[in-house]
N, C-alpha and C positions, 0 to 999 in steps of 0.2 A: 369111902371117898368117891368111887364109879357113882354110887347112887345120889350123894351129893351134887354131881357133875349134870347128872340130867335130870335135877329137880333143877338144877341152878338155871340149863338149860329150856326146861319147857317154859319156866318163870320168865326167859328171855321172850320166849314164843307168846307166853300170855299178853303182855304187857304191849307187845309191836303189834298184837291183834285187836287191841280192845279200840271198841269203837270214839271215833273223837271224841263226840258229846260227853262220854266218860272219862275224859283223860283229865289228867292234875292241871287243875288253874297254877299258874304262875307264881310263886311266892312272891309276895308286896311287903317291902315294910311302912308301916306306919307313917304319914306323914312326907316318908320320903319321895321326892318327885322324879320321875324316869321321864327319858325323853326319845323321842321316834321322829326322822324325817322322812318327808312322806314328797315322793318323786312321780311326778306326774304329765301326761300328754294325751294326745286326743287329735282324733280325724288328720292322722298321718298322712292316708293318702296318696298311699306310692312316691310320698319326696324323699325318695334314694338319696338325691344328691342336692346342694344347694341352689337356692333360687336366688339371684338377686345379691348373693354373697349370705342371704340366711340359711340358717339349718344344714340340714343334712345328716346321714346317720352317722357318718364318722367322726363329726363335729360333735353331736349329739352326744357321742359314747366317751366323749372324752370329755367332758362336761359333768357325766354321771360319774364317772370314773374319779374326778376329783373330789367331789365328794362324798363317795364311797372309803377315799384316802384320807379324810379327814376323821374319821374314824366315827361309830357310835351305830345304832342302830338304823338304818334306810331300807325304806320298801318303794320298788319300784312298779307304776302298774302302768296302763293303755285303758283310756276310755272309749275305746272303738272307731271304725273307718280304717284299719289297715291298708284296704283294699281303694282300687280305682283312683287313677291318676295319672301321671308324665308315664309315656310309651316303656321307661327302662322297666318299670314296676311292671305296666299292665301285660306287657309282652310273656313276661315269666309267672307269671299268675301269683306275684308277688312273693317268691319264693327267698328274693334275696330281702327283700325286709324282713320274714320270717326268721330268716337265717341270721340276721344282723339283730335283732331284735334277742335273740339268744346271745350272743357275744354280750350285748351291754348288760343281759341281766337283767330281762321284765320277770316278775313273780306272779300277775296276774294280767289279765285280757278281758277284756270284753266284748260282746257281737254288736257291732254300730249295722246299720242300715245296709250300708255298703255291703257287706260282708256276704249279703244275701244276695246281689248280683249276678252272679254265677250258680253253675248247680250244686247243689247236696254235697256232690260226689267230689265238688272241686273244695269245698270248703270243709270235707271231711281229709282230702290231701293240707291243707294249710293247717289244719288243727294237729296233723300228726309231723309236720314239721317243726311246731312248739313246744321247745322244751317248757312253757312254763304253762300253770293252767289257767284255761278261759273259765269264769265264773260267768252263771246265768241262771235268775232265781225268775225266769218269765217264760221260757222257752221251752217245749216238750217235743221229745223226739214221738214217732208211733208206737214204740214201746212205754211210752209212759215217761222216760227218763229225761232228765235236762239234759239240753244240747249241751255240750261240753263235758256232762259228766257231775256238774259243782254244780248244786243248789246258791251254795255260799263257800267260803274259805275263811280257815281258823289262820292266823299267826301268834305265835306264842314268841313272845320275849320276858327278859327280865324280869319281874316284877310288874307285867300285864300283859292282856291277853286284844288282840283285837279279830274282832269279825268283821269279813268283807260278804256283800251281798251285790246284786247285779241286774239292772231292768235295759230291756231293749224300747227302744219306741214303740207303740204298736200304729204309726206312722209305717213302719216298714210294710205292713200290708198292703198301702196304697199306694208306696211311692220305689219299691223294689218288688221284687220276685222271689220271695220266698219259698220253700217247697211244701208241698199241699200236706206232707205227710207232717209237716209242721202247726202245731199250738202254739197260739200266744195267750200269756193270762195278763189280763188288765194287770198295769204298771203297780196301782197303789195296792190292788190285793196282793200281788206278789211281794211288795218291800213289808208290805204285814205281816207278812208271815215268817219273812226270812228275819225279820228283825225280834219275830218274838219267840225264831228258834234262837238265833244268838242272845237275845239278851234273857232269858231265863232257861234254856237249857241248856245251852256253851256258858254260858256267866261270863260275855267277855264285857271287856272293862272298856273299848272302845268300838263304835260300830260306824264303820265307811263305807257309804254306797257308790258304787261307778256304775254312771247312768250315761245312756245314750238318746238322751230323750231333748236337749238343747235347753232354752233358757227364752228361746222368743217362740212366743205363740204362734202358731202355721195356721190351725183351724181350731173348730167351736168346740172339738171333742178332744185336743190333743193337752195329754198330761206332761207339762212343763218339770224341770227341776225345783222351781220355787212352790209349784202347787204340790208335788210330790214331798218334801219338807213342811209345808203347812198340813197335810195329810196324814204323815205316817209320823209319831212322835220316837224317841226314840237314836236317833240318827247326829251322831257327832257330825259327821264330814259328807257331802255332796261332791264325787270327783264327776265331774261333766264332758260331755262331749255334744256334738249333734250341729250344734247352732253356730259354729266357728266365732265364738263369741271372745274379747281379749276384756280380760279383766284387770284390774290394774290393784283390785285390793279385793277381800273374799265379800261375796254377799251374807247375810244373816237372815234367814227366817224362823223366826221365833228361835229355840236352839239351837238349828244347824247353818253349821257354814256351806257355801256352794262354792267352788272354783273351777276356773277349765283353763284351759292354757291353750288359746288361738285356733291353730291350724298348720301342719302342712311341717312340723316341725321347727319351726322358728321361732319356739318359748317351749318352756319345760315349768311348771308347777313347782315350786320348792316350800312345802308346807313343813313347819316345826313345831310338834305337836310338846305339850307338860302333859305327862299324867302323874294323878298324883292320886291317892286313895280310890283307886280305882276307878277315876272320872277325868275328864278331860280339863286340865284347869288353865291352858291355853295354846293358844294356836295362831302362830305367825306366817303369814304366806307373801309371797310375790312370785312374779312370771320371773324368768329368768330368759332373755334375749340369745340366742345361740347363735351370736354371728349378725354382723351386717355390713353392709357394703363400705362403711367407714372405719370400723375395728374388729378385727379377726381373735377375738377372746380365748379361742377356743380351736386347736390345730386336730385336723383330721386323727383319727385315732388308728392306729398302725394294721391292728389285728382286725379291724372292718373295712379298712382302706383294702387292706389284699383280699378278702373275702370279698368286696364286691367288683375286681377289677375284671374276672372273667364276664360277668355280666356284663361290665359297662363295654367291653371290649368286642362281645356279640352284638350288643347295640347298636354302638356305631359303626358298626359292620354293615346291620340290616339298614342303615339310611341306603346307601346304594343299594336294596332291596328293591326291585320293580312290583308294585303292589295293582296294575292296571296298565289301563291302555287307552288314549285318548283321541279318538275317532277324527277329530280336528283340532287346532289350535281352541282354547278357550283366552280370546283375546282379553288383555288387559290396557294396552294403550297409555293412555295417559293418566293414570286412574280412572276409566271409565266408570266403573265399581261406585264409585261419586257424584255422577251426572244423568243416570238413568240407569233402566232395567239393563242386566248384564246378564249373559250364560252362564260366568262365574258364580255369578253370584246368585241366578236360580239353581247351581247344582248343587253349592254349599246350604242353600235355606231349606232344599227340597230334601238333604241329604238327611240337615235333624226330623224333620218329623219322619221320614224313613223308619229312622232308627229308635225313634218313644215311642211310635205306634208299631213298630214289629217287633222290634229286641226287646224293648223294655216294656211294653204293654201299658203306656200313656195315652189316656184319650189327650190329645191337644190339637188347639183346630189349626196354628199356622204356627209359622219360626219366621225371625227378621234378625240381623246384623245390622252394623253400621257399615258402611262401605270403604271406610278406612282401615278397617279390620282386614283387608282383602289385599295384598301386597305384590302380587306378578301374577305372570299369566302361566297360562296350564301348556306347555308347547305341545303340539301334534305328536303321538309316539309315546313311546313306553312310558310309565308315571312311576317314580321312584319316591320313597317315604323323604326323602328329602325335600323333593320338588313341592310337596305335599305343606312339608312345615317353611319352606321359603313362600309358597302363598298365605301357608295363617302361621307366620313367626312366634306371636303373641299366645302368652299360653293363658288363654279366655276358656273359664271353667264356664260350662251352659248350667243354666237354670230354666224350670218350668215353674212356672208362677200365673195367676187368676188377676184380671181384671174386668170388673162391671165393663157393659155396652156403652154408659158414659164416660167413662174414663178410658175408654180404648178411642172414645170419639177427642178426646182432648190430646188424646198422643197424637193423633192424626192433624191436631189443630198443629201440634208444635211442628209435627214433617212437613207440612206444608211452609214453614217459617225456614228451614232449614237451607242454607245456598245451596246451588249446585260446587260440586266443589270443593265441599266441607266435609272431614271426614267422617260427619254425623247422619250423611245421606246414606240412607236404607236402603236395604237389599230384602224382598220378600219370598217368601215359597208362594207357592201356586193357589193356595188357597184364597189369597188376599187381592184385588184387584182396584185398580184407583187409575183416577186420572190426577196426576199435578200441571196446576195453573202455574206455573212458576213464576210470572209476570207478576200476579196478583195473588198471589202465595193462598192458594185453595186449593183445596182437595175438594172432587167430584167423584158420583159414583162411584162409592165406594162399596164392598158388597167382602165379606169371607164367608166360605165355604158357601158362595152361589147366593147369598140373602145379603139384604143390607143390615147394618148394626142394629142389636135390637139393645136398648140404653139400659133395659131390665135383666138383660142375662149376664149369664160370667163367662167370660172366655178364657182358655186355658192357652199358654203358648212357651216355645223355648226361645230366650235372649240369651247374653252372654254375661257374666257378673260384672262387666266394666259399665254396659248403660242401666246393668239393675241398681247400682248406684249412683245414680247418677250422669256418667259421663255424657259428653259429648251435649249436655244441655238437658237430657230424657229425663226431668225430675218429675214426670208424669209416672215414670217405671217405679217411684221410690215407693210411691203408695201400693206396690202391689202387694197382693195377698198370697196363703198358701203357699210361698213358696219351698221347693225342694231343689237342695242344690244336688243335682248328679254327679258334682265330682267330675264328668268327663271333658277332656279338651274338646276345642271345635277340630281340632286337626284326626282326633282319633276316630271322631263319627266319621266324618268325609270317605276315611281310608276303610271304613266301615262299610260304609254307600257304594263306594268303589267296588270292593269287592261282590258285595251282594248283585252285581250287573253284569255280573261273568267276566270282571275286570275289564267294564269295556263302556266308556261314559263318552257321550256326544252334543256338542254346546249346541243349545237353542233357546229361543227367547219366542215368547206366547204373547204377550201384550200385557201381561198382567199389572204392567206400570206404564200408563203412558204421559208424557212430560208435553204438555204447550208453552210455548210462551218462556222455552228453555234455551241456554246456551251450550257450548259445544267445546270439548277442553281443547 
């Protein structure tokens, strides 16, 4: 009987050791059809808490929550961008999304762009706060190994088997700061390979990629989700992220479906897969809306609510934080910010390219605002995080984006059209230099970075996402190229810039805008 006992035993030990690739496919019966929902999100983005009356994670979790209650197999994953976004997130180094993101029960993660923001050291802390694991079939630590550990990930249910696989953009090398001790392998050779570990050495029966690679084309070399699916055969599901894109039904190229679900937490993926003889034999998807300012769907969820109150409760602690110190008043007046060049408004334009060209390692030749974006003045004396978001209230995510020398010269056709007064009138950094005619709505002499426009080059620059679509009239901005959204507020650079001056900033104005033939609020 003893000897029994530790056959029976080691046979326990065999079996928990043997490697995946080896382990028992799923018993299938015949014909009969099994079924899997499949839960999904993307470019989070530090939205702790609602915007707008959308999203949020305790709304989120109670959302998942209910249909986890409804019973049946659910897998929930993250198509990347955890990281970077509103102050609550970026403060704790997103430790309470980590944290909350184990409460609702992700099973898988992925590395978005974002993620690489920070150092090594800090996204080696975020990974060991994840109970769940991050897959990445693109990424190589200096040992050889994939960052996270997962090539790919088996789930086994019922009566099938699925493989997840995982590509990061290799966008992230131009557009974040990855660590040098880091490999990236081109996107299509990597889902090659992972897909022909799973589909002939795992034998699984369903294969889902969660890509961080977006859906709109940036540049000439950048591999999309649709070119990826035209590339690699093989691939039931496309989970996406990258491109803040809202889908309202799944794309198809040639076999695979693509879907992503927004941004920012304010839709959730609910895809409902058939398998059926070991093949995918349909698949139902929509976004699913988590809240909005007209009907509350979905009530905070109790066990994330108390998990994230000490956070939220340091937070709004540090608004009364004194982050500087302001050498004089930086006058705002009547909206000044409106009517001509401002100190404001050179500290705020001066502050992003500051902060692409030193933190972030952005060549870009200038930054501009609208001057309606710009909301009070800076008073003489201590500068507290408050003061900070009561001048930029508005939470305007910056992008750096490329436009040809002609089309920079047709933006300028448009400023020169704009009133004084309007809150579409610009605010530039120092790089930019112009005279407005305002009488006779012209721009003279104009010149960035010391030269005048040359109509053949590309100029690279940071705006804020409200005139990159448009607003305020800039449908000169629509056509731009290249772009990389940073994820960050204009309030957090500022207090960025702040700091980096030994906390100590002083309004002046250089001439870099000068108005003829203008009015006076």
């Amino acid at each position: 009987m003893k000897l029994m006992k530790r056959l029976a035993a080691l046979m326990a030990i065999f079996v928990l050791a043997v490697p995946l690739g080896l382990s028992a496919r799923p018993l299938a019966e015949t014909g009969k059809s099994y079924e899997l929902t499949l839960l999904h999100t993307n470019d989070h983005h530090g939205s702790v808490l609602p915007n707008g009356g959308r999203g949020g994670l305790a709304e989120r979790a109670s959302y998942v929550k209910s249909v986890r209650a409804a019973g049946g197999n659910v897998l929930l994953i993250d198509a990347g961008d955890i990281n970077t976004g509103p102050a609550l997130s970026n403060m704790f180094a997103a430790e309470p999304d980590f944290r909350a993101y184990n409460l609702i029960g992700y099973e898988a993660g992925i590395f978005g762009n974002h993620e690489f923001d920070g150092s090594l050291e800090k996204l080696n802390r975020q990974l060991s706060l994840a109970n769940f694991p991050f897959v990445c079939s693109n990424i190589k630590t200096a040992d050889g190994a994939f960052l996270g550990g997962n090539q790919y990930l088996i789930k086994d249910y019922q009566g099938f088997r699925v493989g997840i696989f995982a590509v990061t953009t290799l966008r992230t090398l131009v557009i974040a700061s990855p660590d040098k001790s880091l490999t990236f392998i081109p996107e299509i050779k990597a889902a090659l390979d992972a897909v022909d570990i799973l589909r002939n050495r795992e034998k699984v029966d369903i294969v889902i990629g969660i890509t961080h690679i977006g859906d709109v084309l940036e540049s000439d070399v950048h591999i999309t989700s649709p070119i990826l699916a035209a590339s690699v055969p093989g691939i039931d599901i496309i989970v996406d992220g990258h491109s803040h894109s809202f889908f309202e039904a799944p794309r198809k190229v040639g076999d695979t479906f693509i879907v992503t679900a927004n941004e920012w937490g304010k839709y959730v993926g609910e895809g409902r897969l058939a398998i059926r003889d070991g093949k995918l034999a349909g698949f139902n998807w929509k976004p699913v809306e988590i809240n909005n300012s007209e009907k509350q769907s979905f009530a905070p969820d109790p066990a994330v609510t108390a998990l994230l109150a000490p956070y939220i409760e340091k937070a709004n602690a540090s608004l009364k934080e004194v982050v500087g110190e302001a050498a004089d008043t930086f006058v705002f007046g009547n909206r000044l910010t409106c009517y001509g060049e401002t100190a404001l408004g050179n500290m705020i334009t001066d502050a992003n390219v500051w902060y692409f060209r030193t933190v972030a390692g952005q060549n870009i030749d200038f930054a501009f605002h609208n001057g309606g974006n710009m909301r009070a003045e800076l008073p003489r004396g201590p500068i507290t995080r408050e003061q900070i978001l009561t001048v930029l209230p508005f939470e305007n995510y910056l992008f750096i984006v490329s436009l040809k020398g002609a089309q920079i010269l047709e933006l300028f056709d448009y400023i020169a059209t704009v009133p004084q007064g309007n809150g579409g009138f610009p605010q530039f950094s120092k790089e930019v230099r112009y005279t407005l005619d305002a009488s006779n709505k012209e721009i003279r002499d104009l010149t960035i970075g010391g030269a005048p426009v040359d109509p053949d080059k590309t100029y690279r620059f940071c705006t804020n996402d409200y005139l990159l679509g448009g607003g305020d009239g800039y449908t000169a901005l629509t056509r731009s190229q290249d772009p990389f959204n940073t994820s960050l507020l204009l309030s957090y650079v500022v207090i960025e810039y702040i700091n980096s001056q030994n906390g100590l900033i002083t309004p002046s104005t250089d001439g870099r805008m000068r108005v003829t033939g203008g009015v006076s609020p």
